[in-house]
N, C-alpha and C positions, 0 to 999 in steps of 0.2 A: 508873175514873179519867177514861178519856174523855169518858162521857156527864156526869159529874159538871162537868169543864172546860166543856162545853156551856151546862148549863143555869148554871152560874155567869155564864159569859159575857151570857147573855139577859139574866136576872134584873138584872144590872150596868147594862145596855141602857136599862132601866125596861119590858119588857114585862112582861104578865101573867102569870099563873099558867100557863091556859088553851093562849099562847101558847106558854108553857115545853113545856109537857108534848107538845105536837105535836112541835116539834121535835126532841125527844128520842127521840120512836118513832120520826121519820126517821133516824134518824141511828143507831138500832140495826138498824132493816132493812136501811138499807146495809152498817152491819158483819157484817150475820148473808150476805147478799146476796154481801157480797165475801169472807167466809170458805167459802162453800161453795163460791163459783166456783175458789178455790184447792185445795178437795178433791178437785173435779173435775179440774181441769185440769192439777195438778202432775205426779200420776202416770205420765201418758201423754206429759208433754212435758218428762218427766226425761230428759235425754241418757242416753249410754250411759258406764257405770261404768269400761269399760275403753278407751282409747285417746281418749277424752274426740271422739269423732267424725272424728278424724282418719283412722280404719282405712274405708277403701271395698272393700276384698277380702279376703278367708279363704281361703285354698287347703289345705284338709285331705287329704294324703297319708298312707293307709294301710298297711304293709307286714304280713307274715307270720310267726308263728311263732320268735319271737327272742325270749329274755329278755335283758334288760340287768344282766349280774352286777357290771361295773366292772371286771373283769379284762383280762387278756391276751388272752383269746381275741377278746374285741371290737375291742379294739382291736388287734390285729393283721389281722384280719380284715374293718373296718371302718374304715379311718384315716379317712375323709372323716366320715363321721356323726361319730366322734370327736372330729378336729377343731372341728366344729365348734358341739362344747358350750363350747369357750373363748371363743365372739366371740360367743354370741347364750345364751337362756337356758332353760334344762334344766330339768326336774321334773325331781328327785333323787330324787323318794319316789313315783313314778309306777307305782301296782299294777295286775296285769290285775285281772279280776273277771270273767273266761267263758272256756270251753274247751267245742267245738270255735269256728270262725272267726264263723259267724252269728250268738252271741250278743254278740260285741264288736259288732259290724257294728251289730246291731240298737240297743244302746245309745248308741253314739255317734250315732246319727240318731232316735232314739224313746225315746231315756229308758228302756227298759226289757227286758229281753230276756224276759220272760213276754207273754201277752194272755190275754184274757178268752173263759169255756167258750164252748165251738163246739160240734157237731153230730159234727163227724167225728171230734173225741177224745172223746167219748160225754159229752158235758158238763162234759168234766172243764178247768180251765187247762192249758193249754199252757207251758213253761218252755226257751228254746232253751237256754238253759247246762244245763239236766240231761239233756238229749237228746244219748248222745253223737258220734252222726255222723246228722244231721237230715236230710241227703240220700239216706241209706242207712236209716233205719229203715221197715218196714211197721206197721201193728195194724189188726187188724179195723175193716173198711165205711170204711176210709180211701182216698179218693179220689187215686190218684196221677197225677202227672205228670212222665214220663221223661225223662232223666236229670235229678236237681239239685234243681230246685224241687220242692216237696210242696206239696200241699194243706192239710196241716194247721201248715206253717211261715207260710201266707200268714196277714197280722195282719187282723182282721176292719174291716170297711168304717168302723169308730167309732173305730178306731185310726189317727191323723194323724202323719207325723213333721216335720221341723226342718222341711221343706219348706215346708208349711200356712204355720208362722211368717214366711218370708219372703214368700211371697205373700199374704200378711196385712197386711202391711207395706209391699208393692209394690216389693219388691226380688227380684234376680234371683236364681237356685240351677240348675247342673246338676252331673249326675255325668258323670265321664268314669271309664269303665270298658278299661281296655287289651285289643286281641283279640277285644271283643265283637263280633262279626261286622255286625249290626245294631242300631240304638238300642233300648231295651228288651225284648230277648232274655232270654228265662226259660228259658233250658236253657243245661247245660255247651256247650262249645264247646273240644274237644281232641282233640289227635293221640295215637296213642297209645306216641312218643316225645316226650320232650321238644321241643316245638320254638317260639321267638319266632315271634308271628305266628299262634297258633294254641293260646292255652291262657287260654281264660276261663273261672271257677271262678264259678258261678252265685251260689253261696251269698258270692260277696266282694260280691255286689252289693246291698246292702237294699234298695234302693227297691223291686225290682219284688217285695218281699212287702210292700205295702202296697198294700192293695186302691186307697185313695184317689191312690195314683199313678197305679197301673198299669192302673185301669179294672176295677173293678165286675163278675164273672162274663167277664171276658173271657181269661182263659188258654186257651190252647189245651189240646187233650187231648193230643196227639201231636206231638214232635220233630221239629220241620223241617229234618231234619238231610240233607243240607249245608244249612245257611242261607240259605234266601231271602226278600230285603226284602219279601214280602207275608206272610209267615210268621213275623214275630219277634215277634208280639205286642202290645198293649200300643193303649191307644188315643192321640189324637193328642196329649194332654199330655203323655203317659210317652214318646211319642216323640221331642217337642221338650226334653225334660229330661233322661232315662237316655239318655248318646251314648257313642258309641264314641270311647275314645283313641288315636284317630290319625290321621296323614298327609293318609288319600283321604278325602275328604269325602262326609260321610251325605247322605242322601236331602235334606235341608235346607241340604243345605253346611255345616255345623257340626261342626267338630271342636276340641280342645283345641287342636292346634297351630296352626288360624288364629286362634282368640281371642286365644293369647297372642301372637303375632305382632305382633297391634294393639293389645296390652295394656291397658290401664283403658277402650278405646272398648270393645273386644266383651267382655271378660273377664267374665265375673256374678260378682253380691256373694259369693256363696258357691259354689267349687266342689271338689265330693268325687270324689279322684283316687286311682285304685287300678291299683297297675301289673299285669302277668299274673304268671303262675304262676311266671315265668323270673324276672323283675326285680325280683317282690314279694316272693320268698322262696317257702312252702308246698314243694309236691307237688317243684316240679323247681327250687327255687332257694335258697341259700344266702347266709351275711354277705354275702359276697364280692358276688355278684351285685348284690343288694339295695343295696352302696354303690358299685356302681359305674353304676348306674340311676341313683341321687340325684346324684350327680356331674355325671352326662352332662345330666340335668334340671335343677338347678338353678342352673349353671353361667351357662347365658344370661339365668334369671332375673333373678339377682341382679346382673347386668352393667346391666339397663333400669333406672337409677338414677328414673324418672319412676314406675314402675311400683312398684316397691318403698317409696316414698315413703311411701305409701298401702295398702300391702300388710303381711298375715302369714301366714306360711307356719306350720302345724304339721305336726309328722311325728310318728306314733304307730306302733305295730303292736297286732293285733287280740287278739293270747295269746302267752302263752310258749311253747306248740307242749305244754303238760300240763296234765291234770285239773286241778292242785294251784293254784299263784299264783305272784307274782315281780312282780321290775320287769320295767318295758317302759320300751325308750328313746322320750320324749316331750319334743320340742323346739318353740321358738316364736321362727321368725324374721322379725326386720322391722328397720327405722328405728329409730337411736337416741334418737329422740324420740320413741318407742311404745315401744319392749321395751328389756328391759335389757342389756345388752353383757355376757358372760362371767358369768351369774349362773348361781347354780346353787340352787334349792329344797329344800327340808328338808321342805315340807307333804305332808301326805297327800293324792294326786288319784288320779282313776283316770280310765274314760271319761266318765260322767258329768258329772266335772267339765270336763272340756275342753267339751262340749256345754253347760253353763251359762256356759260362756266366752263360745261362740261366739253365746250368744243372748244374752248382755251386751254386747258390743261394736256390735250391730246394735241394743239396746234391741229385742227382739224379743217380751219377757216368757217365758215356759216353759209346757211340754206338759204340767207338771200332773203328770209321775210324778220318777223320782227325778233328773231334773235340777231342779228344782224346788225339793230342800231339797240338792242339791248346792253344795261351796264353788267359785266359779269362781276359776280362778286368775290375781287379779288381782297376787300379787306378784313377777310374770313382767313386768309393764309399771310400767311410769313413769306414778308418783301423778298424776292430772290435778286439776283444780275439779271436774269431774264427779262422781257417785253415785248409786246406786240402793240401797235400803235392801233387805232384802228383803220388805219390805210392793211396795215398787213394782212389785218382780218379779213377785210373785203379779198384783197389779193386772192387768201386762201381760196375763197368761191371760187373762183375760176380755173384755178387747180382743181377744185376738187370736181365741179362740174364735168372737168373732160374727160369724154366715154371711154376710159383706154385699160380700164382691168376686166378681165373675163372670168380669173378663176376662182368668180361669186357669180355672180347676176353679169346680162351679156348687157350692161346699160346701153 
């Protein structure tokens, strides 16, 4: 119809024939010209689908070993988490999908709690959810490393997690691990009572099995126990990323509590926050404990009304504490202009989905395994103009896959 208006147009003019038909190939090059430049260029400069760009922080807090039945026990022993599924909004239908701790871990940061045959499981895949205690098992010409970390739990060098995505991106990501003694510590770290201050569970921490964090053949062989900062590990990325949650500040000056202090200046886009053994629930801790951690933590958060603006908080836990499945209580708080006030979900999500959340919000694209064809849960936020199809999604992998930033990691 257009090129037909065209050459109607000329023809009308009194040009020639000759004349007609040039024009007319211009004027399909440029349509064909400006149709591919939108194939190219939509994809990548699709906002993000959830929060329509107004979210600048993610703070993923992970706790321990609770299922969420709905009953009495929870909430007696939880009033604050309880509470506050009335003011901000809940997965209602939020299933684990691994048992023991590491394969939740693994999926919410890597999409998958399998990788690919290695050497020291005789070629075989690896699966942390059928492994049932990964820091405790041996097998033949398996390389170990005492307490905690395994060799055969570490994800092999081709194995990337959420991380990559932001520094693809060029946005910011740290974990803050509670009790870790030093940034990137790849061994337990406990007393042998329970005691605050002194109970970091290795395997709560994913990052440092991923080789592309934590440096390439660089684990140590031997437990540097007590803990000494030339001993914890990890090369100078994993150091500036994997940090300790707390007070006295690491070798960098970098702790959670001075980020959050100065709020949206030091805070990074995404930070994955896991309390110890005490506060998180597991080994020595309890409902009880566990809400009254959240309490004490989120209390002044949500007081920084400048910080929250721009902010969402999720809170998940990593399993029900059994083989089998359940709900997990999974909340997502923020701005009434982000999230929804006193909603509650009826969809099926699990980890997964909250990790296609958190690469939706940043337009990060996905890692390609099963966050990839996961549903994010966008009916937890407030409908914006924004969208991402999931062709777009996919697009993003291929973005984000190509090795082209240096000044992180020399992908």
């Amino acid at each position: 119809m257009i090129i037909r208006k065209y050459r109607d147009r000329a023809l009308g003019r009194g040009m020639n024939a000759r004349s007609v038909v040039v024009i007319v190939l211009m004027v399909i090059v440029v349509l064909v010209v400006g149709a591919a430049t939108v194939l190219l260029v939509s994809p990548s400069a699709a906002p993000p689908i959830i929060g329509g760009g107004q979210i600048q922080h993610v703070l993923l807090i992970v706790f321990e070993d609770e299922p969420y039945p709905g009953g009495s026990t929870f909430q007696r022993d939880a009033p604050y988490l309880t509470g506050l599924i009335s003011t901000y909004a809940f997965a209602g239908n939020y299933q684990s999908i691994s048992f023991p701790s590491l394969g939740g871990y693994m999926a919410l940061t890597g999409g998958t709690q399998c990788y690919p045959p290695e050497s020291q499981d005789g070629g075989v895949g690896h699966c942390l959810n059928l492994d049932p205690y990964p820091e405790n098992d041996a097998s033949p010409n398996d390389t170990r490393l005492p307490p905690g970390l395994q060799e055969e739990d570490v994800q092999p060098s081709g194995v990337k997690s959420i991380g990559y995505l932001f520094d693809q991106k060029g946005l910011t990501w740290r974990a803050f691990e509670e009790d870790m003694p030093y940034p990137c510590y790849a061994f337990d770290y406990h007393s042998n009572t329970p005691t605050p201050g002194a109970e970091y569970s290795v395997n709560h921490n994913p990052f440092v099995y991923y080789q592309t964090v934590y440096g390439n053949g660089s684990y140590p062989t031997t437990d540097p126990y007590p803990a000494t900062v030339n001993g914890d590990g990890g090369d100078s990325y994993c150091r500036q990323h994997v940090l300790p949650f707390t007070s006295t500040p690491t070798w960098n000056g970098e702790t959670l509590t001075s980020d959050l202090a100065n709020g949206s200046v030091n805070m990074p886009n995404f930070a994955f926050i896991i309390p110890d053994e005490v506060h998180g629930g597991g080994d020595y801790g309890n409902l009880s404990s566990i809400d009254g951690w959240a309490r004490s933590f989120l209390t002044p958060i949500l007081s920084d009304s400048s910080f929250v603006a721009h902010a969402v908080i999720f809170m998940t836990f990593d399993d029900t504490g059994s083989p089998c499945c359940g709900e997990l209580y999974t909340i997502a708080i923020g701005p009434p202009s982000v999230v929804k006030q006193g909603y509650t979900s009826s969809i099926l999500y699990n980890h997964y989905s909250l990790l296609a959340t958190i690469e939706d919000i940043f337009g990060l694209g996905n890692l390609g395994r099963n966050d990839a064809s996961a549903t994010p849960m966008s009916d937890l936020f407030i409908s914006t103009h924004a969208s991402q199809t999931p062709v777009d999604r996919q697009v993003g992998v291929a973005v984000a896959e190509s090795p082209t930033r240096t000044d992180h990691r020399p992908w």
